[in-house]
C-alpha positions in Angstrom: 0.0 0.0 0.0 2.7 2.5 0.8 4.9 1.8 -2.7 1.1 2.8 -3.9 0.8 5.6 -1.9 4.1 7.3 -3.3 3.2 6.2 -7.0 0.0 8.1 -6.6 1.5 11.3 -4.8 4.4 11.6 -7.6 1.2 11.5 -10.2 -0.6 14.5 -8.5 2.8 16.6 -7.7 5.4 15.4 -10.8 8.8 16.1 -9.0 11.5 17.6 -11.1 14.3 17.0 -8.3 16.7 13.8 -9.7 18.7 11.9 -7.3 21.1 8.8 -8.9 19.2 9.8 -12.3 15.7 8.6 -10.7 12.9 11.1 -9.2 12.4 11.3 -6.1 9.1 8.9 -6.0 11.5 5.8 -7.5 13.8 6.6 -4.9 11.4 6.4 -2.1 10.0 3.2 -3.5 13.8 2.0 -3.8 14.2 2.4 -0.3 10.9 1.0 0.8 11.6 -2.3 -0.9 14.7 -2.6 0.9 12.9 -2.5 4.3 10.3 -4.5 3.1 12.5 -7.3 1.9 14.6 -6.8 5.8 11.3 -7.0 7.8 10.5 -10.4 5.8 14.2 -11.5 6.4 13.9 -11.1 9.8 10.9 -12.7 10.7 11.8 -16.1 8.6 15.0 -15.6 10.8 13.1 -15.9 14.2 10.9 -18.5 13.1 
């Protein structure tokens, strides 16, 4: 829902800002994927 969330926000406001080559919306979903993919990590690891 959140990588959603920031999809839909960068289609109202259309950033013009570039970090890496990549707005600012595909950087936040970037970084959101990482912590998703460590929250899943870490539960199969105290399972």
């Amino acid at each position: 829902m959140l990588l959603t969330l920031v999809y839909a926000v960068e289609r109202l406001f259309r950033p013009r800002r570039r970090i890496a080559g990549m707005g600012t919306d595909s950087l936040a979903a970037l970084v959101l994927h990482g912590i998703d993919v460590a929250v899943l990590f870490a539960i199969t690891m105290t399972s």
